[in-house]
C-alpha atoms as one frame of an Amber mdcrd trajectory, in Angstrom:
protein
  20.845  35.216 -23.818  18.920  38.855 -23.259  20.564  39.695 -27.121  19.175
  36.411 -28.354  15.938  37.545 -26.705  15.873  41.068 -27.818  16.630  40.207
 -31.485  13.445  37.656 -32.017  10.055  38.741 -33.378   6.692  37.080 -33.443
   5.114  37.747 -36.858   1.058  38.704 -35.904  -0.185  35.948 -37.277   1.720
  33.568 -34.369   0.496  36.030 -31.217  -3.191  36.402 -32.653  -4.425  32.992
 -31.392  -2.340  33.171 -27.567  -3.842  36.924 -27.323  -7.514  35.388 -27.941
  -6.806  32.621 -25.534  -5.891  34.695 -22.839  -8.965  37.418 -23.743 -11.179
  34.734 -23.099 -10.194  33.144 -20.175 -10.650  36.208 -17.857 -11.255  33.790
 -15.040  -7.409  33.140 -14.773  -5.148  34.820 -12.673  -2.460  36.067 -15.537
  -1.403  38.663 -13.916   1.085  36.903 -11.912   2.569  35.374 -14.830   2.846
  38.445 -16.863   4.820  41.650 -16.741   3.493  45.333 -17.453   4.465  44.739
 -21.574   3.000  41.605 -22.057  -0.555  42.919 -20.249   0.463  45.621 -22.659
   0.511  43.492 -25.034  -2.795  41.621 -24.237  -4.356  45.277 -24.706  -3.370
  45.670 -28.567  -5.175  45.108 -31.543  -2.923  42.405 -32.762  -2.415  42.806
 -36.692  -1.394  39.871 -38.912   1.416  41.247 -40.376   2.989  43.214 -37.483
   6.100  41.688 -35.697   5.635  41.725 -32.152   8.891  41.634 -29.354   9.406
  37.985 -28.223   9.467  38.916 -24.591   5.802  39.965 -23.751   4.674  37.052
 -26.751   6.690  34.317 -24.956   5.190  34.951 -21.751   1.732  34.963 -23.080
   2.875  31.682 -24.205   4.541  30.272 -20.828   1.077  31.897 -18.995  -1.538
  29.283 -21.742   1.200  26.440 -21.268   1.100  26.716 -17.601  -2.501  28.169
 -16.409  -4.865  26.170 -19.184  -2.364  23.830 -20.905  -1.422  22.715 -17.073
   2.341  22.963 -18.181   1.602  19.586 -20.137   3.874  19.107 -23.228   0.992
  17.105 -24.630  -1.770  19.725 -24.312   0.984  22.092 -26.131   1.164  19.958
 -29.018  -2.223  19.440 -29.707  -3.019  23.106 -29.306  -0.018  23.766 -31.727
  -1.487  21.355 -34.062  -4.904  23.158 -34.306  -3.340  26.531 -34.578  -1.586
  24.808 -37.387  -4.587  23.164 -39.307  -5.779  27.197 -38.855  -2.859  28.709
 -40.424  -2.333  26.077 -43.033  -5.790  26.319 -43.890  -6.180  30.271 -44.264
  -3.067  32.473 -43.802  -0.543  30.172 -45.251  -2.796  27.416 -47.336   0.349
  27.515 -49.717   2.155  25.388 -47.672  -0.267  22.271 -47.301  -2.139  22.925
 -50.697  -0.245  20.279 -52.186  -0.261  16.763 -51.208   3.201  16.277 -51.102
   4.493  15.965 -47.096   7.924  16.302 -47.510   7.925  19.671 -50.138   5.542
  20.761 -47.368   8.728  20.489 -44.574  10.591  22.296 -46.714   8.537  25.049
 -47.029   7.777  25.197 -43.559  11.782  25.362 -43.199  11.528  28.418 -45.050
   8.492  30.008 -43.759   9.039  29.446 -40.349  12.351  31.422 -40.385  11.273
  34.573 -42.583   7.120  35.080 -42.010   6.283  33.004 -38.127   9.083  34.635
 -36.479  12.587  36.313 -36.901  15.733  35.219 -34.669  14.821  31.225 -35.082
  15.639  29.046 -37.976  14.896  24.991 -38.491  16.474  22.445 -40.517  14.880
  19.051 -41.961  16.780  16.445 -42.152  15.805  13.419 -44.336  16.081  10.230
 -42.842  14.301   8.301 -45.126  11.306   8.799 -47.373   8.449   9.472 -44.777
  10.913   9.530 -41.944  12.667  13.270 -41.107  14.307  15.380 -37.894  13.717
  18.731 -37.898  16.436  20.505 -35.752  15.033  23.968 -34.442  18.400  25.685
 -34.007  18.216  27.909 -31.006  19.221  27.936 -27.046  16.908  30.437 -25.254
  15.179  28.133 -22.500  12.074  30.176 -23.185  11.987  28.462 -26.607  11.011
  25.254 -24.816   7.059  25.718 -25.020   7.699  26.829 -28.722   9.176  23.460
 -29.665   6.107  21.759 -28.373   3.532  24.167 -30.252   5.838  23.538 -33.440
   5.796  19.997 -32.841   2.105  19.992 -33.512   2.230  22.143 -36.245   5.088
  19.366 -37.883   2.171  16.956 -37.296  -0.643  19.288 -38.928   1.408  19.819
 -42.301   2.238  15.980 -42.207  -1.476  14.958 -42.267  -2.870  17.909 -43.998
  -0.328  16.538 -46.930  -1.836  13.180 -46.761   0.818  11.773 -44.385  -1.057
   8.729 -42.327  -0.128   7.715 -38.943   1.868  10.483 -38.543   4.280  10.423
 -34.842   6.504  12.963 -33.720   9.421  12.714 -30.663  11.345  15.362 -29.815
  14.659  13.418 -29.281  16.714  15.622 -28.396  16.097  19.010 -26.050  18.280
  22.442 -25.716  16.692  23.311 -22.208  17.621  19.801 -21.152  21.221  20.574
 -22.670  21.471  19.264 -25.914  23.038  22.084 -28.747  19.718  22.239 -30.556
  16.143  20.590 -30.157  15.512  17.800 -32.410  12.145  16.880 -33.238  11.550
  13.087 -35.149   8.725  12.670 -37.326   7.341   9.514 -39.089   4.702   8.820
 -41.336   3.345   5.998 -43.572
């Protein structure tokens, strides 16, 4: 599991939002949920395009999820979903600029795997026409928070595609044991 740690990256564009969360919550006591690189870390001028060490960026994570997100899968979601809308909006409007939901999955496939991080890959799965899993294919526990966040941003690409009614499960969990995480997403 440390290899599987070491090898993953967070491309800049993922750690710029947790770094600005955590900047502007001073009132929090984050140093007892972070070690000496992540307050490193928090210290940087975080650049888009730089790929940042998953260790320190993961605990920034954990720290939001637990301290201001209240370790609430929920709150993770929703704040993955607006840091979605942002991206898909500005950095990568490519992948939403068309109103088709399901070319937009497949892109995010893509994406996700060679410019929001490096060590993780996803697959979508068609189920039917407005009715996919997405299997995030990894085991680190740490990941767990991630699959939340990414569950909102499944949502945000759904909608901003014109997707209505959009729901996502995650059926199936690798911290809970399952081989991978599956994540369930319908639409009308």
């Amino acid at each position: 599991m440390q290899n599987e740690t070491k090898e993953k990256k967070i491309k800049g564009t993922m750690v710029i939002d947790v770094v600005k969360t955590i900047r502007g919550f001073k009132d929090q006591p984050w140093e007892q949920y972070l070690s000496e690189d992540a307050r490193r870390l928090l210290s940087e001028q975080i650049l888009p395009s730089v790929w940042y060490q998953y260790g320190p960026v993961i605990e920034c994570i954990w720290a939001v999820y637990k301290l201001l997100g209240k370790s609430s899968p929920e709150v993770a979601k929703l704040w993955g979903k607006s840091n979605g809308r942002r991206l898909f909006e500005t950095v990568y409007k490519n992948l939403a600029a068309e109103k088709d939901t399901v070319s937009a999955l497949e892109k995010l496939e893509l994406i996700s795997s060679r410019a929001f991080s490096k060590g993780f890959s996803i697959e979508s799965i068609k189920v039917d026409d407005k009715h996919y899993l997405v299997r995030l294919l990894d085991r680190d526990p740490q990941s767990e928070v991630i699959c939340y966040l990414f569950q909102g941003w499944i949502e945000a690409i759904i909608e901003m595609t014109g997707g209505k009614n959009c729901r996502t499960v995650i059926k199936e969990k690798h911290w809970s044991g399952s081989a991978n995480t599956v994540i369930e997403a319908k639409w009308e």
